[in-house]
C-alpha positions in Angstrom: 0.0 0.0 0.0 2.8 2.1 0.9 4.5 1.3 -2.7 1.5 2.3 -4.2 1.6 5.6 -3.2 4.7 6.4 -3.3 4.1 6.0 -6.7 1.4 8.5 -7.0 3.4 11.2 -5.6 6.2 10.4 -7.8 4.1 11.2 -10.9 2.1 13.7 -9.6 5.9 15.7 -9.0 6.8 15.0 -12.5 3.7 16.3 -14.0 3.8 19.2 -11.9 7.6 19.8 -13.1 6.9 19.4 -16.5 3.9 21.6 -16.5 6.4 24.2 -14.8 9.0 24.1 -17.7 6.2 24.4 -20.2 5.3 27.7 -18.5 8.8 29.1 -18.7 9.5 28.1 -22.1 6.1 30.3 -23.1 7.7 33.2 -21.1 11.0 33.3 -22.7 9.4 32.6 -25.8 7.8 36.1 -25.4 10.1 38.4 -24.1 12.3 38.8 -27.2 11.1 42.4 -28.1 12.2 45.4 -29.2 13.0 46.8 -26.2 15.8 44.0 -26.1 17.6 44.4 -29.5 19.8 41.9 -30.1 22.3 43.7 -32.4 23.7 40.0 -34.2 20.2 38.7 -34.4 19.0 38.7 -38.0 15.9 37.2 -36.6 15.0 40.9 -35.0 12.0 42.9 -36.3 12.9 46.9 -36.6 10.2 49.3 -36.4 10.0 53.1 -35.9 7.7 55.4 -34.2 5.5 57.5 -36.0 3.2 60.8 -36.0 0.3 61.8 -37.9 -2.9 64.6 -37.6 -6.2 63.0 -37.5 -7.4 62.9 -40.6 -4.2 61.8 -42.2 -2.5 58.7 -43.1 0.5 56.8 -41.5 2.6 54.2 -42.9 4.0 50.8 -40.7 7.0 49.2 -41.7 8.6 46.2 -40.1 11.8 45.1 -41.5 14.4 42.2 -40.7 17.8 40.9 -42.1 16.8 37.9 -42.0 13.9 35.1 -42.2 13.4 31.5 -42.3 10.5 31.7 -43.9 8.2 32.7 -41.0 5.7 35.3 -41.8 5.6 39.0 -40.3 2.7 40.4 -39.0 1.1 43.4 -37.4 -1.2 43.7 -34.6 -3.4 47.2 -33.7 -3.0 48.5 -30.1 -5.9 46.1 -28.9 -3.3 42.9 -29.9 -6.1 42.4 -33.1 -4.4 41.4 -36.4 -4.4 43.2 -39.1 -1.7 42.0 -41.5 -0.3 38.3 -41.4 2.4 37.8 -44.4 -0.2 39.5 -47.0 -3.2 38.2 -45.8 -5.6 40.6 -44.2 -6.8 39.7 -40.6 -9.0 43.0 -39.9 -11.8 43.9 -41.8 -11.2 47.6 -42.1 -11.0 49.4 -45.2 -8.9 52.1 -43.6 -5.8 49.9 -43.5 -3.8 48.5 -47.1 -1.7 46.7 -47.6 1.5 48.0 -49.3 4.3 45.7 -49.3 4.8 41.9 -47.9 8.3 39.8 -48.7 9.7 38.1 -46.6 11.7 40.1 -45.1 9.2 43.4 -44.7 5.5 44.2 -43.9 4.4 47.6 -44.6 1.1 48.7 -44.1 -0.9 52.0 -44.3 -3.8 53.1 -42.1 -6.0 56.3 -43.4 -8.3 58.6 -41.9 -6.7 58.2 -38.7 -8.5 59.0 -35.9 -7.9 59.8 -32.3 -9.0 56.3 -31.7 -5.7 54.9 -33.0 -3.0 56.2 -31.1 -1.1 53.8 -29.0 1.3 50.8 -29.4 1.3 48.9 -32.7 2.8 45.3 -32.8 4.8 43.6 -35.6 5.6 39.6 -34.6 7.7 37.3 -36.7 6.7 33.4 -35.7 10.3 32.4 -35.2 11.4 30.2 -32.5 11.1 32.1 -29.9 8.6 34.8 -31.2 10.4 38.1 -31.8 8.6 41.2 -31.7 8.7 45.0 -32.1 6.7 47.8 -31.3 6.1 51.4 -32.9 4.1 54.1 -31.0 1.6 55.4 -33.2 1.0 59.3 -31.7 -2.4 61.0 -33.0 -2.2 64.8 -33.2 -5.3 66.6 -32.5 -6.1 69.2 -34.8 -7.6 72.7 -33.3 -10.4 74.2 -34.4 -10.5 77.6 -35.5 -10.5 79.8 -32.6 -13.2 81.8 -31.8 -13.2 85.5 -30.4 -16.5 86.7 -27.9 -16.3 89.6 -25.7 -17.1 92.4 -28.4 -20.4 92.3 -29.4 -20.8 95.8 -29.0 -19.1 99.5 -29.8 -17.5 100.4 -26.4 -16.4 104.4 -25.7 -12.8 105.4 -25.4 -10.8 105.0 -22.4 -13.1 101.8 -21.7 -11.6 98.5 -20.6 -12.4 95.5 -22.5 -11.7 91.7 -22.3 -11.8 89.5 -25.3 -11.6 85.6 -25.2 -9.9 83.5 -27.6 -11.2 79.5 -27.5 -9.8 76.3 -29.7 -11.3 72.8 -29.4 -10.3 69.9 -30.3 -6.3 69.8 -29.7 -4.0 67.3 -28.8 -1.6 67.8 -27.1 -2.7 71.8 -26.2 -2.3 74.2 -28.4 -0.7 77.4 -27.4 -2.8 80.8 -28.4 -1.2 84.4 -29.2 -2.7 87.5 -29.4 -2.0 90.1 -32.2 -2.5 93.7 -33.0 -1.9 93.9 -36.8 1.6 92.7 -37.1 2.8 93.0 -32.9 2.2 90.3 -30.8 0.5 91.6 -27.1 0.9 89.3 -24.4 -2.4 88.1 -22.7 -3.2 86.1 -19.6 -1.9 82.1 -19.7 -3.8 79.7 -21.1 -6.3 77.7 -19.8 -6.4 74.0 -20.6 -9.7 71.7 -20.2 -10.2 68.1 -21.2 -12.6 67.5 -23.1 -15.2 64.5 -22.2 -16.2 62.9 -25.3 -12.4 62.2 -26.9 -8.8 62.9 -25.8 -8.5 66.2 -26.6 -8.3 69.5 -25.1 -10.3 72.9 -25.3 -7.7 75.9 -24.7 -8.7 79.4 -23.5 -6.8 82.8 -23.2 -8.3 86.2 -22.2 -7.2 89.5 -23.5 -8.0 92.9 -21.4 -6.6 96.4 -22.2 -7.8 99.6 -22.6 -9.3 101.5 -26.0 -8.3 104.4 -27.4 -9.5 106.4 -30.4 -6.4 105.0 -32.0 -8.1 101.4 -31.5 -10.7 102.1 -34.0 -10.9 99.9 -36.8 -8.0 98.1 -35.6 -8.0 94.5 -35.7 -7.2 91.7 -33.0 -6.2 88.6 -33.7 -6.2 85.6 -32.3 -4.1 82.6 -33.7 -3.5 78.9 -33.0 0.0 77.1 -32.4 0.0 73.9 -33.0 2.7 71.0 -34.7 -0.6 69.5 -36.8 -1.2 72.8 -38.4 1.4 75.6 -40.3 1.5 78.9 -38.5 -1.2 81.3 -39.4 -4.0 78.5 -40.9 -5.5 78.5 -37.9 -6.7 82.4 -37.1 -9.6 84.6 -36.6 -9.6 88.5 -36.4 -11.7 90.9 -34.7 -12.3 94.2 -35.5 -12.8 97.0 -33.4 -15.4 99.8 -32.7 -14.3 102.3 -30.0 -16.8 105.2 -29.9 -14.8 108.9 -29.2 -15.3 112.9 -29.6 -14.7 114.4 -32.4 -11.7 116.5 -33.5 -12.6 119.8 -35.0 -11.0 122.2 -37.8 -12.4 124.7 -40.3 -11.9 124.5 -43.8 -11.9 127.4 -45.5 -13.1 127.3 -49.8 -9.3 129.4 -50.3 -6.9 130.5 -49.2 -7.4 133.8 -50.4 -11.0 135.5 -49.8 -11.8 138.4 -51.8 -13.9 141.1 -51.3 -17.1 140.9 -53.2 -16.6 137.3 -53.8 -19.0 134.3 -53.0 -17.2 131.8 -49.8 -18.0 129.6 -47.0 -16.3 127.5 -44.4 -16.6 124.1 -43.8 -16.5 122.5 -40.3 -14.5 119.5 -40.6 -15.0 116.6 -37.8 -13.7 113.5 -37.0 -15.2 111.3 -34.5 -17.0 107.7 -33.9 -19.8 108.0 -35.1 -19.5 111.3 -37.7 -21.1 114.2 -35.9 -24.1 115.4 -37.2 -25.0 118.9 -35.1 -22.6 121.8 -35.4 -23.0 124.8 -34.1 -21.1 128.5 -35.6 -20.3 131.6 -33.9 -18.3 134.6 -34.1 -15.8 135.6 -31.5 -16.3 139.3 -29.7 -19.6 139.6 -31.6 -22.6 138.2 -33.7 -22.8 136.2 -37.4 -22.7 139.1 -40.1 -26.7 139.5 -41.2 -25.6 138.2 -44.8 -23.6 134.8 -43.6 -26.3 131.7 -43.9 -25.3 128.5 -41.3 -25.9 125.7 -43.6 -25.1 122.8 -41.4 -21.6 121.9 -41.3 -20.8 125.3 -44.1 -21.0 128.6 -42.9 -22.1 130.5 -46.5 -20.9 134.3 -46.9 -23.3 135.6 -50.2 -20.6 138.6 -50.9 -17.2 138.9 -48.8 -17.0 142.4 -47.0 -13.9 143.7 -44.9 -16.5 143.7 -42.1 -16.5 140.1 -42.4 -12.9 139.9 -41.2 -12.9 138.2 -37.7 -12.5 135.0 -35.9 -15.1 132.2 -36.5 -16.2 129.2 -34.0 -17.3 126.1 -35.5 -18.5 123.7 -32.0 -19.4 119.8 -33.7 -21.5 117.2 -31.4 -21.6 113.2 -32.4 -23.3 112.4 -29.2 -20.2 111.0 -27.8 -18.6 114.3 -26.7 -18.3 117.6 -28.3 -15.0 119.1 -30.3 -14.3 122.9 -31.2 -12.4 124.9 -33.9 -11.5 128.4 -35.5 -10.6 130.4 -38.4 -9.2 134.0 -39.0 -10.7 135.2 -41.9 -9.1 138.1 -43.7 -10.5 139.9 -46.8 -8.6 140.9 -49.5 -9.6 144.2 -51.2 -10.7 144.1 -54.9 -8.9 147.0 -55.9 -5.3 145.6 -55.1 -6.3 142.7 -57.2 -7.8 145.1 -59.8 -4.8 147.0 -60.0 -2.2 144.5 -60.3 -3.5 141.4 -60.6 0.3 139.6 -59.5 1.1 142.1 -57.0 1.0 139.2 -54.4 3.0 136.3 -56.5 5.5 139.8 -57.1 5.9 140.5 -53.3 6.6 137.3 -52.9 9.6 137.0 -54.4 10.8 140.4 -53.6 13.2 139.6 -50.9 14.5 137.1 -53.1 15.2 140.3 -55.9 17.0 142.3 -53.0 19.6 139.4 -52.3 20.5 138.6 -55.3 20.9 142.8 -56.1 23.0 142.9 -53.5 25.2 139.8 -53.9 25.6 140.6 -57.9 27.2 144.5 -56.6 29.9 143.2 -54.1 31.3 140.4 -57.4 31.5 142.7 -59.7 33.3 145.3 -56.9 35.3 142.4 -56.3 36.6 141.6 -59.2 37.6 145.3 -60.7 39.7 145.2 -57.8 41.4 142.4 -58.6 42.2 143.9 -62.3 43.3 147.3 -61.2 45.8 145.0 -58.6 46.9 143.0 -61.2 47.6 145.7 -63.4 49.7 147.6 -60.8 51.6 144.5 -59.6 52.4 144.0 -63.3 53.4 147.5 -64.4 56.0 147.8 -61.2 57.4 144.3 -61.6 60.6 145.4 -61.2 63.1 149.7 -60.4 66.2 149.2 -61.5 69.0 151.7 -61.1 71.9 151.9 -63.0 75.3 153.8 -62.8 78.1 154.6 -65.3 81.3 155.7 -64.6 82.0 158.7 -66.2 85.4 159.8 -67.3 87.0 156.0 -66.7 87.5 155.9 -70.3 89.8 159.2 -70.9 92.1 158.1 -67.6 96.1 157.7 -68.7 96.2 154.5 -66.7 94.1 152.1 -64.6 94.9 153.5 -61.0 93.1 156.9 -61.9 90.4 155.2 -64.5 89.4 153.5 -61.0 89.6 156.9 -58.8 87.5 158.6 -61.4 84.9 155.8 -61.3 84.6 156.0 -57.4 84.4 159.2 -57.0 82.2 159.9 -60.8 78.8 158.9 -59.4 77.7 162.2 -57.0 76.4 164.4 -60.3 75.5 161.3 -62.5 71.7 161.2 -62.9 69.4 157.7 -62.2 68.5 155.6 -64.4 65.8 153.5 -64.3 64.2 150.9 -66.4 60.5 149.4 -66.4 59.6 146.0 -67.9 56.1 145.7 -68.9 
């Protein structure tokens, strides 16, 4: 009896031992990977990482040196097959099949999704298995981003905040703020998950203060992001700041003559146009014959009584502005009379120089020909003496007595070159 089992627990040990080596053969037969490259293995499947917008395609290649004529395949990041050898496993029209030899499997997977990011597995059925993995990274692309937060004119010197939102990136995209061409920093961005799909809604605010030099101006908000170029991805905003007007009169000319037609136009420029305006005179009333025509103060016949300071005050609701003119009549007769008398004057001064100027060249230059003249005339005085009586003297001793002594009475000479 005690034979017997004895027996039993002999064979129940060996089963239990065989069972055990079973189980580590399986493990080492799958933890050849590509995380554990044997470089001298020709056996190794080689694979590379890859990233792609949604929307877009992404190619799959596994490659080795080497085969025995076990077939590669590629598994999605659920471990389903999609390629074995050239034989499709999935039924997904999304993924083709572009190359299988024995030594390479390359596939393609289209309108990808955000769905499809992860690991993706490429096996070859050696003994042991060998396998590699490529990381498949989905880019979320933004949306458009959108600008709330001026609906409505605001008046100048008023503080606004505007908020820029994108949906739909991933990882976050970064948003900038522009004013024409210069960036203008805003607060950081905010970052929210959103529920439905990995991806991420991004906010920024904007808040600064209008001036009239805002108007019209636009703001611009634009999306950074690796899935998209710079710029594709922006939305302007243009602006309405409501301000006073600044006033000037225009006169019809610049020269008002007397018995002529004329008016003056009040000129304004605010947000909106003004539309009242209101004319005076200063230190006294409108002439009876001037007519206030709106924005054009209308003078039927120019007088010299008319001369004076004018007021123009122009309203747009927002505030009021205020400007002036010195009006000066010109008399008919000085037109009459001489028609360029003012186009002469003004190039009298002008006359008068150049008088002047062309009196001290010429006195100039006679003086330098009467000095030439002179310096040329009395280039050189020359006086000469003879010796008088030197040639009647018996002998040399008295020849030379008589010429030193000869020269008291003799008269100068003198000689002039010209």
């Amino acid at each position: 009896m005690s034979v017997m089992l004895a027996r039993l627990t002999f064979l129940s040990f060996q089963r239990s031992a065989a069972m055990a080596l079973v189980a580590l053969m399986l493990v080492f037969a799958t933890s050849v990977r590509s995380n554990f490259v044997y470089e001298d293995d020709p056996f190794q499947p080689v694979t590379q990482d890859e990233t792609v917008a949604v929307g877009g395609t992404v190619t799959l290649t596994c490659s080795v040196k080497d085969n025995d004529n076990s077939s590669l395949q590629w598994s999605n990041t659920a471990q389903q097959t999609l390629y074995f050898g050239e034989k499709r496993a999935l039924r997904d029209n999304r993924i083709q099949l572009v190359q299988s030899t024995g030594t390479e499997l390359i596939i393609t997977i289209s309108d990808v999704q955000l769905s499809d990011d992860g690991e993706y597995t490429c096996s070859i059925f050696t003994m042991p298995v060998r396998t590699a993995r490529a990381t498949v990274t989905v880019l979320g692309v933004p949306g458009k981003p959108v600008i709330t937060g001026f609906e409505d004119p605001v008046q100048e010197g008023s503080k606004v905040t505007l908020t820029c939102t994108s949906s739909g990136s991933k990882p976050p995209a970064k948003l900038h703020w522009y004013r024409g061409q210069e960036e203008i920093q805003g607060r950081p961005d905010v970052v929210e998950s959103n529920p439905d799909e990995p991806s991420y809604t991004v906010t920024s605010e904007l808040t600064f203060t209008v001036t009239r030099d805002d108007n019209d101006a636009l703001i611009a908000c634009a999306v950074d992001h690796p899935s998209i170029a710079n710029g594709d991805k922006q939305t302007e905003q243009p602006l309405n700041v409501l301000f006073s007007p600044s006033v000037w009169i225009q006169p019809e000319n610049d020269l008002p003559r007397e018995g002529e037609k004329f008016y003056l136009q009040c000129v304004g420029n605010g947000n909106p146009e003004p539309s009242a305006f209101e004319w005076d005179k200063k230190d006294g009333e409108l002439p009876p014959q001037v007519k206030v025509d709106g924005a054009f103060l209308r003078f039927e016949s120019l007088n010299k009584t008319d001369n004076g300071i004018y007021l123009c005050q122009a309203d747009n609701g927002i505030g009021r502005g205020d400007g002036s003119y010195a009006l000066l009549v010109q008399e008919a007769e000085e037109f009459a009379a001489d028609p360029t008398a003012i186009s002469t004057s003004l190039g009298v001064d002008h006359a008068v120089i150049g008088g002047v100027v062309a009196v001290i060249v010429f006195i100039l230059l006679c003086l330098l020909i009467v000095l030439g003249r002179y310096l040329i005339r009395h280039k050189g005085t020359y006086l000469t003496h003879e010796a008088k009586g030197s040639d009647d003297a018996p002998d040399a001793d008295t020849a030379i007595i008589n010429a030193e002594g000869g020269h008291s009475g003799v008269d100068d000479k003198k000689e002039y070159f010209i």
